[in-house]
N, C-alpha and C positions, 0 to 999 in steps of 0.2 A: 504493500500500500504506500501513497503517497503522500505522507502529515507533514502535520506542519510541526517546526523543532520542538515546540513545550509541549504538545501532545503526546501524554502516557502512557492510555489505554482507557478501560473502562470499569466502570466500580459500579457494584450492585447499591440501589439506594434504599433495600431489606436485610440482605446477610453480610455488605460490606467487604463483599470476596471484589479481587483487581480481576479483570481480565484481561488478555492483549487480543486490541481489535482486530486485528489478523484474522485471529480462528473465532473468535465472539462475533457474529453481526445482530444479533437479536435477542433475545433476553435471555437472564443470568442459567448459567449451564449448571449451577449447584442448585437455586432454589428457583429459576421462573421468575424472578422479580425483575424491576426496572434498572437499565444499565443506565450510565451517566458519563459522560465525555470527564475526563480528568486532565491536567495540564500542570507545570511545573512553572509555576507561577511566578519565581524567582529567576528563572530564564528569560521571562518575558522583557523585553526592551523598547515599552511605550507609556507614553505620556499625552499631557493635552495638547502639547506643539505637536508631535508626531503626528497627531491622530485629524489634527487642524490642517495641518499639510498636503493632506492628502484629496483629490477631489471628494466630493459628496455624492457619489455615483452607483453604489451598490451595497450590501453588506456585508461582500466581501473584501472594503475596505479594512475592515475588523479582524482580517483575517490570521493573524495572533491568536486571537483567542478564539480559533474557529478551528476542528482538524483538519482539514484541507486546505493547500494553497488554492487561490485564487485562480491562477495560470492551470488548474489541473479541474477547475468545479465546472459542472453543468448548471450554467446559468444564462439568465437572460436581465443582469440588472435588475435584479428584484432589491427591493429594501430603498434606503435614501429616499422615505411618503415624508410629505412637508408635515407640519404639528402648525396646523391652523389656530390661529388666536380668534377666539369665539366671545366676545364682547358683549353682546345679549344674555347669550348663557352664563354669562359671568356675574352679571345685574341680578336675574332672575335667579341664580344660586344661594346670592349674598357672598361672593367670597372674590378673592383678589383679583381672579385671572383663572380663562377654562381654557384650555387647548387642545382638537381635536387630533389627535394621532391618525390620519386617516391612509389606512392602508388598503383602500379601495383603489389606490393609484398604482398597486403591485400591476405584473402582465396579466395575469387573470381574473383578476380584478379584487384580491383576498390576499390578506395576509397566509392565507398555506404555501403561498410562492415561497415565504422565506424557511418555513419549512421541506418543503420539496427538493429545492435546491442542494441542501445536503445531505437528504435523505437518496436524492437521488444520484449526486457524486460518491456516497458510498456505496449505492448497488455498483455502480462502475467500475466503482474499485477491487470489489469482490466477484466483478467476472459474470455479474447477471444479465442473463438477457433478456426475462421478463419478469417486471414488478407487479405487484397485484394489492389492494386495499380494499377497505369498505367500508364508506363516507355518506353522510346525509347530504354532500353534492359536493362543495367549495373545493375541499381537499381531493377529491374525484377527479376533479375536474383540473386542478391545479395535478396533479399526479400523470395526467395523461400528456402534460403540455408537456413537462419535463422530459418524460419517458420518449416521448415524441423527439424532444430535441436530442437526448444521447441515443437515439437510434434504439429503444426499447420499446419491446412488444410492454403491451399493460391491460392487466384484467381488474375491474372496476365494478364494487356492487356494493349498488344503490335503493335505498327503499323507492318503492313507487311514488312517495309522498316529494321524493324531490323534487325540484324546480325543473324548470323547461329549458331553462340555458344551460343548467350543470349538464344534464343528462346529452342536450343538444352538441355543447361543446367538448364532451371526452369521447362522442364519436367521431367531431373533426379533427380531435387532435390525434385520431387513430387508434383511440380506446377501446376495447371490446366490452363494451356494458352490459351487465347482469344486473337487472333489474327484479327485484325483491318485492313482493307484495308484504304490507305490516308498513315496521318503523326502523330505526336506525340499529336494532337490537337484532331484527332478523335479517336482517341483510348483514352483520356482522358474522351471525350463526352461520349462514351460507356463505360467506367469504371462508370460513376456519374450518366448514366441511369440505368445500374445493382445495383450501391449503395444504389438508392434510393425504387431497390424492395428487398434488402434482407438489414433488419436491424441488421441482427446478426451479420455482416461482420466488420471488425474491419481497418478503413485506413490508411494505413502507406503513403498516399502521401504527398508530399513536400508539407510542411508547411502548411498542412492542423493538419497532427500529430507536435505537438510543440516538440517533441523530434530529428529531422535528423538533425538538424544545430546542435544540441548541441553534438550529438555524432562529428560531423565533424570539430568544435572547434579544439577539441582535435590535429590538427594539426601543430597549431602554438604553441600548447605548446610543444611539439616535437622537430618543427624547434629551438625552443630558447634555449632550451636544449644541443641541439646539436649543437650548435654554442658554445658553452662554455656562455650562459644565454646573448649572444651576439644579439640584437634585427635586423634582416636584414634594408638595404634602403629600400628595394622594394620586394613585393611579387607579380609575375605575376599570374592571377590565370583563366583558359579556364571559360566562363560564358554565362549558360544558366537559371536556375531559380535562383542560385547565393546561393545556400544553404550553401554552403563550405566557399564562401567570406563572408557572413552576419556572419555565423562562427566562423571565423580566426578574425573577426574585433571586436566581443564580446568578443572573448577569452585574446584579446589583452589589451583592456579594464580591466580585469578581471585580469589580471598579473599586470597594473600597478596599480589597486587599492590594490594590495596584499604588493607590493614592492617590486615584484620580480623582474620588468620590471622598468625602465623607461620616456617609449618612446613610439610612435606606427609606425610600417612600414606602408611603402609608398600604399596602395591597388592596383591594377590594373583589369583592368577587361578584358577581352581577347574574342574578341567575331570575328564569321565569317562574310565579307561585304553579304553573303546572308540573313543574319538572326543576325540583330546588335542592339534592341531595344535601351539596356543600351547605349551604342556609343551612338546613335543618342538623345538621352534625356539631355545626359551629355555633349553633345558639345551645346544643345541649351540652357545649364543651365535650363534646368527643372526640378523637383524634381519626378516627375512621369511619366513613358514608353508610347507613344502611338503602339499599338499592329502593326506588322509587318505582310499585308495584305498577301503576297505572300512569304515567306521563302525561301529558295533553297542554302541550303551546303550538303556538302557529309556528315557535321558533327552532323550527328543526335542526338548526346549526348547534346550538344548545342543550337540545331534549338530550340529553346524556343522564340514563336514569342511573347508571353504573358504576359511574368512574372511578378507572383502577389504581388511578394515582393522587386519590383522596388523600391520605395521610399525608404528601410530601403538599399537594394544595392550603393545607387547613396549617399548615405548619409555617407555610409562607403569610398568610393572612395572621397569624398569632405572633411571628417572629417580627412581622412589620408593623405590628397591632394597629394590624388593617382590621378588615371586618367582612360580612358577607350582609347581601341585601338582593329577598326577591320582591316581585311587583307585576302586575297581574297582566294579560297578554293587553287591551285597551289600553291601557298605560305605555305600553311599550311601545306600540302603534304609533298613536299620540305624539310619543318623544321623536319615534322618527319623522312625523310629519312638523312637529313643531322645529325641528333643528334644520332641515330641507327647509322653510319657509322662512326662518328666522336668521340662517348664519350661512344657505347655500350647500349646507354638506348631504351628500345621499348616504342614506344608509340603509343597509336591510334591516328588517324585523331583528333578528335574530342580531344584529351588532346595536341595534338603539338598546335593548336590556340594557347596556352600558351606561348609555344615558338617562333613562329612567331610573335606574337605578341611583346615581348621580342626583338625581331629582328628590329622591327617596332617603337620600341621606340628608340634602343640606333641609332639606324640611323638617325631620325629627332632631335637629339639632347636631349633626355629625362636626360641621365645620365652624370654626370661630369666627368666618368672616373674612380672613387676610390671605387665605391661601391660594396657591397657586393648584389647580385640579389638571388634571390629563385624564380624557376619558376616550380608550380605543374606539373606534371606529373599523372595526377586522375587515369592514368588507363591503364595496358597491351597492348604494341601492337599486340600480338597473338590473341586478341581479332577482329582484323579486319586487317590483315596480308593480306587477299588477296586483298585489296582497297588500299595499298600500296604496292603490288604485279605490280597491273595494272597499276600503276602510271606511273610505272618504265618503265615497259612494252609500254606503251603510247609513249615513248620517245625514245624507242629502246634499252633500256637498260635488 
């Protein structure tokens, strides 16, 4: 394989066994648990001049602290989304300053580009020729682009409930979609029942492949960036398997062990009242999700009744004494339609959670007023334009 020099291996984030990514591509070979990129952090040789110097053109500018060089990843410029300053939302919050992180400016229109990327330079590296996942559409669809670009076959399954451009676009990008009648749960089961007859298939799912959170890091190091190395109060972030917040909360980590940073923002986790694991684990002070028998949001990017990497989420929201906040699918609506009309940003259902949530907090008193807020934006509202079509329409509008 081809890393980058601080890049060690891989470390279980349950039994704490190292692996060397060579023979390790996918979870831990002693227990099954989540592998996690490791780095020798004291080899590393950047700063905020370094990192200034450099254009603003991808997230493999970062690439230090990424295992892969740059000159070796399958990419298309993903990463470097502007952090919009939202001036209304900032009134109407009561607090200092909102900023939309809007990574609907990725190629696909979704931050899964920044995951892809080096989920998909590791199939590369490991010699695969066809990847395979099973996505409520975003990461589907971002998966097929990629695979597309390194000249990989890709098998793709999707509940029927996805959207019309997910499913539309992983067949132009030359995806073979398997489309799953149910929800994001049975198209996972028939993804892992195909996995298990074709061993040639290479899986790019969430945190099963140890690389999507780390492509996804790469966002806060972005945000601090562009804040002038200014570290936010709070980052609200829409949470469904929580890839992006486990993320943001390593990466955060990782800048102040550097000395670039030193501080860690506030976490939040932003989830729908249909489908709230994290909520509900985190208000009972438990360190682990009990799964959500019956789901039901319009926010299928989220409906994550499962999530297997609960403990390392609910730890990042505790360690940052962030917090968690759900809010009902009208609300979320709402929030997308009111930040589209009020500040120009699209967003899908399923990324306003973020904002609604954000809404949800400076109301019950979360914020003192002075702060600076970051609330993601994962992903294109033209992505699901007619589900905030009919909202409108709902209401006579």
């Amino acid at each position: 394989m081809e890393t980058t020099d601080a890049f060690r291996g891989l470390e279980c984030i349950d039994c704490g066994a190292t692996v060397d990514a060579e023979d390790a591509t996918h979870e831990c070979p002693d227990c099954g648990g989540i592998l996690d990129p490791t780095y020798e952090y004291g080899a590393i040789d950047l700063d905020r001049d370094s990192i200034e110097s450099r254009p603003f053109d991808s997230l493999w500018r970062y690439e230090e602290l990424l295992p892969f060089a740059r000159d070796s990843a399958v990419t298309m410029d993903e990463g470097a989304t502007p952090l919009v300053e939202c001036e209304k939302l900032a009134e109407e919050l009561g607090v200092g300053r909102v900023l939309v992180k809007d990574e609907g400016r990725n190629p696909t229109g979704t931050f899964k580009d920044r995951g892809q990327t080096v989920a998909v330079t590791a199939a590369t590296q490991h010699g695969a020729d066809t990847v395979a996942l099973a996505s409520a559409g975003n990461a589907g669809q971002a998966g097929a682009a990629y695979a597309g670009r390194a000249d990989l076959d890709s098998e793709v399954f999707v509940p029927s409930r996805s959207g019309f451009t997910n499913k539309a676009m992983i067949n132009v990008h030359g995806g073979e979609m398997n489309v799953v009648g149910g929800r994001i749960g049975d198209a996972g089961a028939a993804f892992e029942e195909a996995l298990a007859e074709n061993d040639e298939w290479y899986s790019l799912q969430t945190f099963s492949t140890p690389y999507r959170h780390e492509g996804k890091k790469t966002m806060f190091y972005e945000i601090v960036e562009q804040l002038e190395w200014a570290v936010p109060d709070a980052i609200v972030y829409p949470t469904g398997g929580g890839v992006g917040l486990v993320g943001m909360y390593k990466a955060a980590q990782e800048f102040e062990q550097l000395g670039i940073t030193d501080e860690l923002p506030k976490l939040y986790a932003a989830q729908a009242e249909g489908c709230a694991p994290i909520v509900e684990a985190f208000e009972a002070g438990r360190n682990v999700h009990e799964p959500v028998e019956h789901p039901d949001t319009i926010c299928g990017g989220i409906e994550i009744p499962d999530p297997g990497a609960s403990p390392w989420i609910l730890e990042a929201l505790r360690e940052t004494d962030g917090g968690a906040v759900a809010t009902d699918d009208d609300d979320i609506l709402e929030a997308a339609i009111a930040v589209a009309k009020g500040e120009g940003l699209e967003m899908a259902p399923t990324c306003a959670a973020a904002a609604s949530g954000a809404w949800d907090l400076a109301e019950n008193g979360e914020f003192d007023g002075d702060e600076t807020i970051v609330i993601l934006n994962t992903g294109t509202g033209n992505k699901e334009a007619d589900v905030l079509r009919s909202h409108l329409m709902g209401h006579g509008i």
